[in-house]
Residue, then its C-alpha position, 0 to 999 in steps of 0.5 A: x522226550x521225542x520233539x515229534x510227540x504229543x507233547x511237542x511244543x513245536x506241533x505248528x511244524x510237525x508234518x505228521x500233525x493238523x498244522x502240517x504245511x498243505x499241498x494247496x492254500x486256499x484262503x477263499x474256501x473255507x468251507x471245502x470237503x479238504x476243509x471239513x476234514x481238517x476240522x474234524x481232524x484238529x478235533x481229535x485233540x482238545x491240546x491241538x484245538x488250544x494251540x491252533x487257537x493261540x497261533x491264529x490269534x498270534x497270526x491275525x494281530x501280527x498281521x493286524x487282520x480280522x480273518x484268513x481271507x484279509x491275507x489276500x489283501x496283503x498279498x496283493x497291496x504292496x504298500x499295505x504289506x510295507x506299513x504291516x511289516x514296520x508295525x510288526x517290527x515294533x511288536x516284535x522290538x518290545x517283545x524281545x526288549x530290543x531297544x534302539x530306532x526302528x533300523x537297529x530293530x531290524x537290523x536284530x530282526x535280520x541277525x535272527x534270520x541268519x541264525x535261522x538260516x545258519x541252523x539248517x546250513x551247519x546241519x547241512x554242512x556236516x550231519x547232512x553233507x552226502x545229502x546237502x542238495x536234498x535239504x538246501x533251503x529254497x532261493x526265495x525264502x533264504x534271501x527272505x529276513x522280513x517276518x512278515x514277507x514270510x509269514x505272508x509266504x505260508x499263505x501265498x499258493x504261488x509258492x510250492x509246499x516245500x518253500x512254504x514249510x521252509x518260510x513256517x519253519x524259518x520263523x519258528x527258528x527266528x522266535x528261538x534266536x529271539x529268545x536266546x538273545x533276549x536272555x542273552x542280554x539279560x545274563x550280559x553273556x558276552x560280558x561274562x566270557x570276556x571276564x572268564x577269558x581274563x580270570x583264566x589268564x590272570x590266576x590259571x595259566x602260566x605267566x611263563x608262556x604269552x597269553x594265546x602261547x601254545x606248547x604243540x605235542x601229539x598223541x599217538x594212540x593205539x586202538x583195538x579192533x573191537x571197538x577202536x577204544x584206546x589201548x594205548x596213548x603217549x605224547x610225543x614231542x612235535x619234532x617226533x612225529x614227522x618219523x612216525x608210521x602210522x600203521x592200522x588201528x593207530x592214531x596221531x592227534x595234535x595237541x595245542x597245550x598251555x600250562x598251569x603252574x602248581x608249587x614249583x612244577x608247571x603242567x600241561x594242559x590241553x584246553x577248548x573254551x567255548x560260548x555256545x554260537x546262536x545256532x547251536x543254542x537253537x538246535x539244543x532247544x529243539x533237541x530239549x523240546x523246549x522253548x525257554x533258553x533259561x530252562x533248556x540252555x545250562x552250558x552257555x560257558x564252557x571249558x573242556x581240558x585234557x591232562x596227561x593222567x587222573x592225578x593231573x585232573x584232581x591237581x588241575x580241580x584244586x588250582x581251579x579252586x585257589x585260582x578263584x580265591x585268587x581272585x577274590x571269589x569263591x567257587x563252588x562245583x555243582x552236578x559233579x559227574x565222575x567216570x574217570x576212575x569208574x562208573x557210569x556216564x548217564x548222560x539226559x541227551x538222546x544218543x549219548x553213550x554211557x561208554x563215556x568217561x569224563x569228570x563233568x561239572x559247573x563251576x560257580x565263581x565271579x558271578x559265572x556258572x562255567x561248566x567244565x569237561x575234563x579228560x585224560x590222554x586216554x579218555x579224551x581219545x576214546x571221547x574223539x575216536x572210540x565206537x558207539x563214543x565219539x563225539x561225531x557219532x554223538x552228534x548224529x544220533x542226538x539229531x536223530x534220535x530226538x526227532x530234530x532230523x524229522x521235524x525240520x527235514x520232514x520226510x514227505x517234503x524232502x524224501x529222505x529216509x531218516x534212519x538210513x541216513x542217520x546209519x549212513x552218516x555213522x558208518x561215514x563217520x567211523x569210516x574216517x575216523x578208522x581209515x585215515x591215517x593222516x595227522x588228526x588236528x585239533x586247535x586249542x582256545 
């Protein structure tokens, strides 16, 4: 579902809608030709009706107003606004269960706006970087981390209409962080990780190697010019790779690996652990149209693996099993999905390939649910390298092609042509990942 449609449940910052951001404010106008038509506008739609009438009460009690016109007074009255922030603080402490003396709830308040902040910056630093200085946030709303100091921008006509989408869109953001680290604190998410770190090194790797030991190997990898799918890989060891010639179509990507001991035989494997960052949690509700991290956010854990071959993968799933009961847990896999040996990725996010090869599952055990990712030697490549496939491609049209693109960098304020830049990005993509034949690193959690 496109986060631009109807049922979107951000309207407030659809820029194509009767809550879009305006050229002008005009509190003391209520009765205007420009207000007139917006009132007949709004009234095309009873949903949007409903949901303008549900913000504008959310507006005047967190401001602790009776009308728009009353904002003017807090424009203009400093120590008015001051008390109406330290009120809002409160509210907002007990809404999102925040507990602590009135500077711990800011200083949370604060870690919101910089998550907010950090969702527009990693999409500027990466999908958007050709275009960095079209979307850089304005100087005054970025310093700005007091909700009330940007709420209270959205109405203040000194402001240009850009930075007034920018305050809007930047609260809404916050709301997301808010939420995520509500349900952060209700799962003891940080917790849970530490324990999954210990489970893995106490019953799943090696003793044989130190905890945070790698073995260092490379991939080399031949692709076709079809569409850059491997052909063919093989390890080779580190002291091998310095002779190698890496010629047209090739790749040579390292590969920080541990090992797992199963009977009297130790395999390698590559691994990357991961806990979601705040601002990657933020970007996955707006892709999901949704608001609720407990319904939209299923992955917070994870653990991606490459072994050398499919048998490697089925002995890996079965010490991952008597790991658990090791450690006096059961473990049960849930929504197995498996291309390796066949088949067809149906991945739900907008712009995944179904070119995708993987086996992909959650692991229930010690009061965890981790999903896992495993691949082989070759799938893995193809996961980084191959066309319509690689992970960076991935990226870009997720972004895109769920409208997340348009609602925070809405055309009419940062006049950029959505589609070019998507294609533009992908073509950047491919053309790095095609035409550089320098070493391609990959760490290892």
């Amino acid at each position: 579902m496109s986060v631009l449609n109807e049922k979107s449940v951000f309207t407030s910052l659809k820029q194509k809608g009767p809550l879009a951001t305006p050229d002008q404010v005009e509190l003391d106008r209520c009765f205007s030709s420009q207000s007139r038509a917006w009132v007949t506008n709004l009234k095309l739609s009873e949903l949007d009706v409903t949901k303008y009438r549900a913000l504008r009460r959310q507006i005047f009690e967190f401001l602790d107003i009776g009308s728009f016109k009353e904002i003017s007074l807090l424009l203009a009255n400093g120590e008015a606004r001051q008390h109406c922030s330290r009120r809002a603080c409160a509210l907002l402490g007990n809404m999102f269960g925040i507990s602590g003396t009135e500077q711990e709830i800011i200083f949370k308040v604060n870690e919101y706006a910089r998550t907010a902040d950090s969702v527009i910056k990693s999409l500027q630093n990466k999908l958007f970087a050709p275009y960095a200085s079209h979307v850089a946030i304005t100087n005054e709303v970025e310093i700005a981390t007091d909700p009330v100091d940007l709420l209270l921008m959205i109405f203040d006509d000194r402001y240009h209409k850009k930075a007034r989408f920018e305050a809007h869109r930047k609260l809404s953001l916050m709301s997301l962080a808010g939420s995520i680290d509500q349900r952060e604190r209700e799962t003891r998410i940080e917790e849970k990780f530490a324990q999954f770190l210990v489970f893995l090194n106490e019953y799943v790797w090696s003793t044989t190697q130190k905890i945070g030991e790698h073995d260092i190997v490379y991939l080399l990898s031949h692709h076709s010019d079809v569409d850059f799918s491997c052909s063919e890989v093989r390890v080779i060891k580190k002291e091998e790779a310095p002779a190698v010639t890496i010629g047209q179509g090739m790749k040579l990507t390292l590969l920080k690996r541990r090992r797992f001991r199963t009977g009297n035989r130790e395999l390698p494997i590559y691994v990357s652990i991961r806990k979601k960052p705040p601002e990657a949690k933020v970007l996955k509700l707006l892709r999901k149209n949704e608001k609720n991290p407990a319904v939209a956010v299923d992955d917070e854990l994870g653990l991606m693996a490459v072994l050398n071959s499919e048998a490697d993968v089925k002995i890996f799933q079965n010490h991952l099993t008597q790991s658990a009961s090791k450690a006096d847990s059961f473990m049960i896999l849930e929504d197995i999905s498996d291309t390796l040996t066949g088949g067809i990725h149906k991945g739900s996010s907008k712009g995944s390939s179904t070119k995708t090869p993987m086996l992909k599952f959650f692991a229930r055990l010690g009061g965890m649910r981790v999903e896992f990712i495993i691949h082989t030697n070759r799938s893995w490549v193809n996961y980084m390298y191959q066309r319509d496939v690689a992970h960076n491609e991935y990226e870009v049209k997720r972004i895109f092609d769920s409208g997340v693109a348009d609602l925070l960098f809405p055309q009419e304020i940062y006049f950029l042509n959505h589609q070019t830049v998507r294609n533009n990005m992908i073509r950047l993509f491919r053309k790095q990942i095609e035409e550089a034949w320098l070493w391609t690193e990959n760490g290892s959690g």
